[in-house]
N, C-alpha and C positions, 0 to 999 in steps of 0.2 A: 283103383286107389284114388279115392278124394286126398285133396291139400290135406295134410296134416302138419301141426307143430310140432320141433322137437328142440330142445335147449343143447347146441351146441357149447362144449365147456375146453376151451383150448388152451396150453399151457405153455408160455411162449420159449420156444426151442425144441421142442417135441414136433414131433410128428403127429397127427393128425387123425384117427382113424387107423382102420378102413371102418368107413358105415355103409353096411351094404343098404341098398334100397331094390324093392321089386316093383314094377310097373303089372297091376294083373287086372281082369276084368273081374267081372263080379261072382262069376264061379271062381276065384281064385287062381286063374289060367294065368299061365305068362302073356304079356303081350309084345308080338312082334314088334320092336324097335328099329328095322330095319329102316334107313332114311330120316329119321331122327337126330336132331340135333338137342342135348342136352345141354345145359350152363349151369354149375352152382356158384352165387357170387355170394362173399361175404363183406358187406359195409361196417364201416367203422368207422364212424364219425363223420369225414369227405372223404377215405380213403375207401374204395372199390379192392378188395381181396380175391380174387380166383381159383374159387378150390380147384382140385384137380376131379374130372371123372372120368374112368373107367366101362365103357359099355360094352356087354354082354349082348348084342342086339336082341339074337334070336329067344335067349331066357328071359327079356326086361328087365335084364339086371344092372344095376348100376353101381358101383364102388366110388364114393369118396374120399377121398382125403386132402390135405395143405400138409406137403415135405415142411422136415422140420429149420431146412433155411430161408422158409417164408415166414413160418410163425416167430424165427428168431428176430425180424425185421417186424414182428408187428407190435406197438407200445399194448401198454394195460389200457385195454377199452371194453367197451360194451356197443353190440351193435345189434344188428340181424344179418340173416343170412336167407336165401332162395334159390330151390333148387326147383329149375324150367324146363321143359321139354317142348320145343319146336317140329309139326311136321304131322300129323296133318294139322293139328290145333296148337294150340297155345296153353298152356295149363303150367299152373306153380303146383305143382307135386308134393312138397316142404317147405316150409318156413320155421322162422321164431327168431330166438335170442342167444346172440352171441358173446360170449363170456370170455378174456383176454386177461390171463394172471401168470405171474412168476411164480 
């Protein structure tokens, strides 16, 4: 899986998700995650947000989300977001634009 964009659209006091994501080689394989350290952060403005993830190591699966008493504390913004995996490389997996509405 190269970086891809995706438009996170968050609605504040909701919960989040889940967005599953898969890590695969290029046959489509899952890739071992084992040892793996993932982070999705989402910025808003100066504000660093922490989505929460979920790792499936052995399937490359990853599950997102932001519970809905994080997004209750976030104002109306607009930012981005990046989702990284650390171990044996460095690689943004996901990105784009983050969307913050009542």
């Amino acid at each position: 899986m190269s970086s891809n964009a995706y438009r996170v659209e968050i609605t504040r006091g909701d919960t989040y998700g889940p967005l599953e994501i898969r890590y695969e080689d290029s046959d489509g394989q899952p890739i071992d995650m084992t040892g793996y350290t993932v982070t999705w952060v989402l910025t808003l403005g100066s504000n660093e947000v922490p989505g929460t993830v979920d790792l499936d190591e052995e399937q490359g699966r990853m599950t997102l989300t932001v519970p809905h008493e994080v997004t209750a504390a976030i104002p109306q913004s607009v930012g981005s977001h990046r989702l990284r995996i650390t171990a044996p490389i460095v690689k943004t997996l996901l990105k784009g634009r983050v969307t913050v509405d009542d």
